[in-house]
N, C-alpha and C positions, 0 to 999 in steps of 0.2 A: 642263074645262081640263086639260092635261097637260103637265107640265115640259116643257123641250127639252134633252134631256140623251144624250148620248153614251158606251155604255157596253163597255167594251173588261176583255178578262181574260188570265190567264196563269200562268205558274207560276213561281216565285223560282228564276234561275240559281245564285244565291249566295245566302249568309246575308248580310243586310244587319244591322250592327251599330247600336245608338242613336245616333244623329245621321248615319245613314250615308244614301242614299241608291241610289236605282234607276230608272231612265229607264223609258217608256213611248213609244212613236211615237204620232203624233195622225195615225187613217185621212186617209188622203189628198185635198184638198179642203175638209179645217181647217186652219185654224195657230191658232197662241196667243191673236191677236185675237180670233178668235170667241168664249172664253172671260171674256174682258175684265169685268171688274166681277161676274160671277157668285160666288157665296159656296158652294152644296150642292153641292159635290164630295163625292162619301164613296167609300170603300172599307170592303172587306170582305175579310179575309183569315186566312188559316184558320179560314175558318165564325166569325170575331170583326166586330162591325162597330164598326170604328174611330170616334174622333171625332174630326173636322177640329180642327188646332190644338194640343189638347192629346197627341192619341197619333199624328198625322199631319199634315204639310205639304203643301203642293202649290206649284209654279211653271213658271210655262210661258216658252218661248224657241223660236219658230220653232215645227218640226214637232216639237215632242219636249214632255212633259210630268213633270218631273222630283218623284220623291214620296221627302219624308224622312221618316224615324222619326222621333219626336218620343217614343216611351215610352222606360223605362230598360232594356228589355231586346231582346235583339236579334231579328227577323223568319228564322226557320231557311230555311235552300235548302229547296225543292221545294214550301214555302205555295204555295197555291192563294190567286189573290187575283182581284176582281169590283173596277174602278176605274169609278164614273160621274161623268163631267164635265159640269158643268149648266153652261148659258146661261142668259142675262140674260133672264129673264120667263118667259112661259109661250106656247105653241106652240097658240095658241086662236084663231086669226083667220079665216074664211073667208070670203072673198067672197061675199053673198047671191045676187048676179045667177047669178055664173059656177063657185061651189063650191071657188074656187081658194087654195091657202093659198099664199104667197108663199113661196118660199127666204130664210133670213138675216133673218127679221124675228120680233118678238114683240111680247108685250101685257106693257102696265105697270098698276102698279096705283096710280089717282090717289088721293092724302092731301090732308088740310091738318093739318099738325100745331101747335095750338094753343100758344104758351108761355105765356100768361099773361100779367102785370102784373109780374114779378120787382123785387125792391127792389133799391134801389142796394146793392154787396157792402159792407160792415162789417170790418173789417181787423181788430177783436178780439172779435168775434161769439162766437166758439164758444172762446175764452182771451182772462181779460184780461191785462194785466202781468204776467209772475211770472217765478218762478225754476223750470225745471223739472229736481229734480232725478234722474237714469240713475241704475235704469232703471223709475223708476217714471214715468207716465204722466201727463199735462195733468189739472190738475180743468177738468171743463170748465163752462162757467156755467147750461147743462142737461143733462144725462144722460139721453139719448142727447140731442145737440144736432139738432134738425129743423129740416132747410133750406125755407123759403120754396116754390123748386122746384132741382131738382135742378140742381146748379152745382160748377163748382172750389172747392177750397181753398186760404188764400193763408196766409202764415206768415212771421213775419220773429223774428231774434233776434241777441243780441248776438256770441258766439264758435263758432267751427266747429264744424260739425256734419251731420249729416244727421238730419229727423224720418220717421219713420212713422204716417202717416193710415190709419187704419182702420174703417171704416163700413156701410152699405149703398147699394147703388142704387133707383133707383126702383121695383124688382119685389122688393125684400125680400132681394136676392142680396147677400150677404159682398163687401165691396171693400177693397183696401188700394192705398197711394198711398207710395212715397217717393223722399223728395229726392235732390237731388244733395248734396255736401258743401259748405258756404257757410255762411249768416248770414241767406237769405229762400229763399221758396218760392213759386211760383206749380203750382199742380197743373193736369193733364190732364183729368183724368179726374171725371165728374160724380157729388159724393156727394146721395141725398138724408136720410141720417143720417151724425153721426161718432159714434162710441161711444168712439172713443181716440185720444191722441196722442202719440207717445215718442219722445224725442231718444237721440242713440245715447251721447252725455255729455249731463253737464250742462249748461242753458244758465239765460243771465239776460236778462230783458226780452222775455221771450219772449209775441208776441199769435199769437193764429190765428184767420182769422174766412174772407170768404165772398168769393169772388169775383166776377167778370163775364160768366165762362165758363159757359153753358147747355148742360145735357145735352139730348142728342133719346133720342126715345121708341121709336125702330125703329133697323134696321144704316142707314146711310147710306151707298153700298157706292163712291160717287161724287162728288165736288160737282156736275155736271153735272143730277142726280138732283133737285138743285131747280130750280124756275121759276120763282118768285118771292119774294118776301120781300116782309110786309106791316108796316105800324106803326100800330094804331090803324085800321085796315080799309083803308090806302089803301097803294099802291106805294113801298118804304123805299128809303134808300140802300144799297148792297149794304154787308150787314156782312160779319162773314170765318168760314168754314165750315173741320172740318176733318171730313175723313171718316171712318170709321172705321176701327180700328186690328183690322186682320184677324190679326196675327201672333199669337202663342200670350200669352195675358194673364202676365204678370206685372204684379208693384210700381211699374215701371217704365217701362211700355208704355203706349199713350195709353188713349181714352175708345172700350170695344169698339162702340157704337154711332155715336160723333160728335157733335161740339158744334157751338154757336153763339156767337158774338159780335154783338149788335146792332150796327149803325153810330151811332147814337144811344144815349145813357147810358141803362141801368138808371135808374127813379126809383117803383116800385110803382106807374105812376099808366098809363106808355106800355104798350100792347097788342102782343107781338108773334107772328105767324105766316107761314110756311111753307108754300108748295104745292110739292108733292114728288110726281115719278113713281117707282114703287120696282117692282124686279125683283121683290122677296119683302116683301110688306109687310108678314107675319109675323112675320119675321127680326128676332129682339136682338141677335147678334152674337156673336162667338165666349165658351166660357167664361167669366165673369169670374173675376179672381186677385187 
């Protein structure tokens, strides 16, 4: 099998500064659509190969495909840069009869992604009641607190504030999560450890426990991307999907892979799964931060 990918080069008219940006024309007979849901864009430039996200962006509008800097330093005039823009699956399908490979089409790659029996979330799971006092950190009621399966964090307290969740994800990778400024907290993003938790003051009455929010296990690059949802081996009612958060990870940013919500509650006992066609079924997702 072989990406489908489109690979176009050139040389920087200008220095493009950090956060600055430089236009590429898309050959003529694609536009933006064709690129639609694809994630392995890379570039390469001055003999450096970038990493999508964190030291490059990409977006597309019409015929043109627009690339920002994303590092702190700036890209000098005259770089030599290699840009390849990959499409959705892979470019593997031949006709047996007639040997023909069709234009504008690819191969997905079928999943069922398993979630398990998830327990109902717990509001003061991972803290119970207390006073947390800035800018020391939650005790939490295990160290490292280990989630069930990988889910949101939910937190509520008495006066303003913003916390920061700190943890890991399902593959062992560093994650951080924080609020907005408020009194509760519902998180994005799926921890399957918290190692920490610190309010930016003081608070009082402060719980943090587990949500209802389920992490998936691969990029989810579409909702589209799934086909079915199951409860207990049979057809569920559609719960609510959010895809994954392609932009460059922060604290702030959603879940790099994508979550789920059952339509039926959480209770440790219901089964639930996913059948998912996936472009890269490889793909975790950009960076986590």
């Amino acid at each position: 099998m072989s990406s489908i990918a489109t690979v176009l080069s050139g040389v920087l008219a200008a220095e493009v500064a950090a956060a600055g940006t430089f236009a590429v024309t898309i050959p003529t007979g694609l536009t933006a659509g064709h690129f639609a849901g694809a994630v392995n864009h890379s570039l390469v430039l001055a003999q450096s190969n970038l990493i999508r996200t964190s030291q490059f962006s990409i977006s597309f509008s019409g015929s043109t495909a627009t690339i920002t800097n994303a590092t702190s330093a700036a890209w000098p005039a005259g770089s030599a840069w290699t840009l390849e823009l990959d499409m959705v699956g892979t470019k593997d399908y031949i006709d047996p009869r007639t040997g023909f490979s069709p234009n504008n089409t690819a191969a997905l790659t079928p999943l069922v992604i398993t979630l398990g029996s998830p327990a109902l979330g717990v509001a003061n799971a991972i803290t119970t009641s207390a006073t947390i006092t800035a800018p020391a950190a939650a005790v939490l009621t295990t160290s490292p607190y280990v989630m069930d399966a990988p889910r949101n964090v939910v937190a509520a307290w008495t006066n303003t504030a913003t916390i920061t969740v700190v943890g890991t994800d399902e593959y062992g990778t560093v994650i951080s999560e924080t609020s907005g400024s408020g009194t509760s907290f519902t998180g994005k993003k799926a921890f399957k450890t918290v190692t920490s938790v610190t309010p930016s003051v003081t608070i009082a009455a402060a719980t943090v426990g587990t949500g209802g929010v389920l992490g998936l296990p691969v990029c989810l690059p579409f909702i589209g991307a799934v086909t079915r949802e199951l409860e207990d081996g049979i057809s569920a009612t559609a719960g609510t999907l959010v895809k994954a958060d392609q932009t460059k990870a922060t604290a702030t940013t959603g879940d790099v892979r994508g979550t789920y919500v059952p339509n039926s509650a959480l209770n440790g006992a219901k089964s639930f799964q996913l059948f998912v066609e996936l472009p890269d079924a490889g793909y975790r997702g950009v960076t986590q931060a």
